[in-house]
N, C-alpha and C positions, 0 to 999 in steps of 0.2 A: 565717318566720324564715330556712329557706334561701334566698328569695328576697333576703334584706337582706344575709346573708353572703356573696352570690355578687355583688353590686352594691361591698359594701363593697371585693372582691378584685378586682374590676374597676375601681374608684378608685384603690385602691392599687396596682395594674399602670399604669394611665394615670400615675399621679402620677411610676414606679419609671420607667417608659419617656421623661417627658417628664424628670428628670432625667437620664438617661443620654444624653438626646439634646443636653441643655444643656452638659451638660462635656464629650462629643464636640466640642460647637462651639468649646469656651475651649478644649480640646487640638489641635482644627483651628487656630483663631486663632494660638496660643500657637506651634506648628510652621511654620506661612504665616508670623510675626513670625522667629521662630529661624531660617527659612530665609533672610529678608531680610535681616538681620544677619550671617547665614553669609556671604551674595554678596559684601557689602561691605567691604572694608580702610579700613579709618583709620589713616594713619599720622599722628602727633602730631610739630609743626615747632616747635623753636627760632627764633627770628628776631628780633634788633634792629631797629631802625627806622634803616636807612641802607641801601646798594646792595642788598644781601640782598633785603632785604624785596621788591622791586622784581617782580623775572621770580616770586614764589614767590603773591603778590599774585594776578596775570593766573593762575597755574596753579589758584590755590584757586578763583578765579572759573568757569574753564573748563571745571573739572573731570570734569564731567557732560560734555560734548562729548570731550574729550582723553583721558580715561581712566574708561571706565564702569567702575563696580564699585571704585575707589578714589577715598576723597575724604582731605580735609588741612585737619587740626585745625592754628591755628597757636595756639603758648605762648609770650607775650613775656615777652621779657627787655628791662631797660633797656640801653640805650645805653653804651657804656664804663663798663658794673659789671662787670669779671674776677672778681670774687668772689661774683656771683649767680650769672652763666655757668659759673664752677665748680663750684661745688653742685648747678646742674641737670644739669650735663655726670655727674658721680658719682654722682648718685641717678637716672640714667639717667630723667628727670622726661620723656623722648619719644623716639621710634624716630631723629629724625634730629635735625640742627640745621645751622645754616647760620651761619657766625660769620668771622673773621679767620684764614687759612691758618697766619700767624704764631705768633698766640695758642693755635690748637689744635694744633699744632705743641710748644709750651711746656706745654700740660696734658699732652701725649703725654709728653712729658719725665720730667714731675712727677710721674707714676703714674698716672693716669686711662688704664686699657690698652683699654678700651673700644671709644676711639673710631680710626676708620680715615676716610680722604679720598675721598671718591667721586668729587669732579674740584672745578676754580677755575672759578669763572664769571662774578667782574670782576677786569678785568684795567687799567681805570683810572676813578680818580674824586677822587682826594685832589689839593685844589689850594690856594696859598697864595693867600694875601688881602691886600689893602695898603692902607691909607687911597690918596685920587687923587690925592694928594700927593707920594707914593714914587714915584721914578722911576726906581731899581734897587733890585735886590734887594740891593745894596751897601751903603744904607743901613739895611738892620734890624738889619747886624753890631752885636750888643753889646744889641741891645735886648730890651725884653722882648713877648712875643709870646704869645699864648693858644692853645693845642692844645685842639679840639675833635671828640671828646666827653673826651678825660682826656688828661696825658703816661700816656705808656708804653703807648699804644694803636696800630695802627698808621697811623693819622693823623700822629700825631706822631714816630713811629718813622722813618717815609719821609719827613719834612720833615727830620727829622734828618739826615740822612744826604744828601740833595740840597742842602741850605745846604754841609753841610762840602764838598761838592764844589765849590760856587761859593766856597770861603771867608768864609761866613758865619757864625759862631758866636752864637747868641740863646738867651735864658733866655725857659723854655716854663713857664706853667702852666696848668691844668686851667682849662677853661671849659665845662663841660656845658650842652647843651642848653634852650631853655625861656625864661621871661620874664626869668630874671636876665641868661643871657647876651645876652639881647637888649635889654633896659635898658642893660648897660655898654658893648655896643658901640657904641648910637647915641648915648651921651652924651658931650660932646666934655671934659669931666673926668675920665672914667673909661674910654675908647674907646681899644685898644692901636694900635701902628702899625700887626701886622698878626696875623694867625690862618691856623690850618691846620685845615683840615675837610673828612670827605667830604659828596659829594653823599646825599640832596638837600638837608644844610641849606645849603650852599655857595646852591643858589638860593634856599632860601626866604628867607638874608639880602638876597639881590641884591634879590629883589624886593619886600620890608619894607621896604628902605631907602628904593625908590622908589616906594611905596604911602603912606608912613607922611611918607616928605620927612626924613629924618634930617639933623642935621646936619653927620654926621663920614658918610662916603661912602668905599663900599670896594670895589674893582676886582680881577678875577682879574688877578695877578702870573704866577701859574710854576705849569704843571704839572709836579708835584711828580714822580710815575710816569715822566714824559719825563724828567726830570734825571737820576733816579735810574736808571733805565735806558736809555741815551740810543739804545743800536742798535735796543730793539725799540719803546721808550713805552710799556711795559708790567712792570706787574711783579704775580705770584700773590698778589691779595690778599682777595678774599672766595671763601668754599668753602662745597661742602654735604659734609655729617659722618653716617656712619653713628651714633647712639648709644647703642643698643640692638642688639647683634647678631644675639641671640639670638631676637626678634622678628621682624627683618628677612629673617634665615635663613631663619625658618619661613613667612615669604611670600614666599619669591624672584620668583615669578612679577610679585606685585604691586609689590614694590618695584622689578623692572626697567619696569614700567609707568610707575611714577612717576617714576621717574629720565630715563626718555624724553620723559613729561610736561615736565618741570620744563626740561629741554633743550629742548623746544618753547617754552615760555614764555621761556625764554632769547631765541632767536632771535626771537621774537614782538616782545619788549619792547624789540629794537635795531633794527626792522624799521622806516625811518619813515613807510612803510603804517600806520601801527595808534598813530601819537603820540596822536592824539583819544581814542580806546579806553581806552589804557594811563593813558594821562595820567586818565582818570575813573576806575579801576577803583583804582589805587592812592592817588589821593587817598580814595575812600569807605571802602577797608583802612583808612590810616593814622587815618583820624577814629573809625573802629570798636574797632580790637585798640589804638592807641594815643593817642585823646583828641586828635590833630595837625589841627588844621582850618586846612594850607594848602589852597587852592585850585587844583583843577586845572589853572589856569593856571601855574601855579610846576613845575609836574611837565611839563606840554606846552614850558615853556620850557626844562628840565634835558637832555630825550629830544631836542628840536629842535639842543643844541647840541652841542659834540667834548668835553663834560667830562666826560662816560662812557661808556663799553666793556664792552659785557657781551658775551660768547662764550666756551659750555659749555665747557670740555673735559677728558679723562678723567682721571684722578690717575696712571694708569700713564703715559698719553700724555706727562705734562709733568713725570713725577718728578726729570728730569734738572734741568730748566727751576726748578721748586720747592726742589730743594735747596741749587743756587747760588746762585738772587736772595736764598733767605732767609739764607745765610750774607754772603753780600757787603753788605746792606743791612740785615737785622735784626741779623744776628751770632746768629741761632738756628740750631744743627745739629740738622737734621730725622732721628730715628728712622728708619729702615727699616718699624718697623710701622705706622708711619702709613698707608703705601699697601697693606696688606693687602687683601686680598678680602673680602668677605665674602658675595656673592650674582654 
């Protein structure tokens, strides 16, 4: 009988020892996971699909190489919706976001105190469009013309405002994105004289037109960025946006990491060492986060040509530069807190 009890307490020690040794393992596990998760930042990116998306693209690819221990969640937004981009900007829906200097400029205005400017990083890409027909800009006075992705974006803001310089006056409406505007432009019934758009749908029409054989054919007119600022060819128009401060604050380390990143990626993506690279990496984004299946050749042919300009630089560095173009050209007077600090 002692012999069965002393057996029994020796199964039940085995049994008491091999659970303790099992949830030792799932508290090891569970700690090695916790620790792995520790190392790591995620910061969460705002991004339309237009110049933004571009240098932010090659950084999320990179990331592991560029910045060990932070990676980048991107959260799309559509294309010229201000009022999606506003409700993610308020409900602070990610740490940064990447948008129109303009436009966050006006949310700053409006109450959204949130958000601060961490620097511009294109500084051109919006260009007018003209059936090959038009042979000045002279002739679009009076007509009507498609602003692409919405009026009152700053596509059409800086068209605005470089027509009236040429004395041109034209009535603009909304053309977004996608198979309708591409329907009406190639249809020679419904196809306008001319459109303003940034890149890269600027190429992906160019080269639609000439994959597809359209019948109404449409040639870059006027850089739009040169008119409007004729000394430098430039003007503050896409930015990266702190949108979560509070976040951001609490990883300064990591967010200067990432902002270094993203500045790398900057320079990478204007570099024309790396057009084959970029040019795949950004078309397999845009087909991923946004269902876009151009072809890397439309992005090899946007990067190979002068219709874009991308070069980081700090929101302190160009607050002077940022506060003029945008009154001179949007007619938005930029806040002071815009350019706060935050890290």
């Amino acid at each position: 009988m002692k012999h069965n009890s002393f057996s029994l307490f020796l199964h039940m020690l085995s049994v008491s020892v091999f659970a303790l040794l099992f949830l030792a393992g799932i508290a090891g596990e569970l700690r090695a996971e916790g620790g792995k998760d520790d190392s790591v930042t995620t910061f969460r990116v705002i991004t339309p699909p237009d110049p933004n998306f571009i240098p932010m693209s090659v950084l999320r690819a990179k990331a592991g190489e560029w910045m060990p221990g932070v990676e980048v969640e991107l959260v799309m937004v559509p294309s010229g919706d201000p009022s999606t981009m506003r409700a993610m900007l308020y409900s602070r829906a990610a740490d940064f976001a990447l948008f129109s200097v303009p436009g966050g400029s006006r949310f700053v205005d409006s109450g959204i105190t949130n958000l601060s400017l961490v620097g511009v990083h294109v500084w051109k890409g919006v260009h007018l469009l003209a059936q090959e027909s038009v042979g000045s800009v002279r002739e679009l006075d009076g007509q009507r013309l498609i602003a692409v992705p919405a009026v009152m974006t700053p596509s059409h803001m800086v068209a605005k405002h470089a027509l009236h310089l040429e004395g041109v006056n034209a009535d603009f409406t909304s053309g977004r994105g996608g198979p309708v505007l591409m329907a009406r432009l190639s249809s020679p019934g419904s196809a306008p004289l001319g459109f303003v758009a940034p890149e890269p749908m600027v190429s992906i029409i160019l080269r639609r037109q000439q994959k597809e054989n359209w019948p109404v054919r449409y040639k870059v007119l006027m850089d739009l960025q040169a008119v409007a600022s004729p000394r430098t060819g430039e003007t503050p128009l896409g930015g990266l946006w702190v949108v979560e401060p509070g976040r951001v604050r609490a990883n300064k380390d990591a967010a200067r990491t990432f902002v270094d990143g993203f500045r790398r990626a900057v320079d990478y993506a204007d570099d024309p060492r790396h057009v084959e690279e970029v040019a795949d990496i950004v078309s397999g984004a845009m087909k991923e986060v946004y269902g876009q299946r151009a072809s890397p050749a439309v992005y090899r042919s946007m990067l190979k040509s002068p219709r874009l300009r991308l070069d980081f630089r700090d929101a302190r560095a160009v607050e002077k530069v940022v506060v003029k173009e945008l009154k001179r050209i949007y007619g938005v007077v930029v806040d002071e807190k815009v350019f706060r600090s935050v890290f």
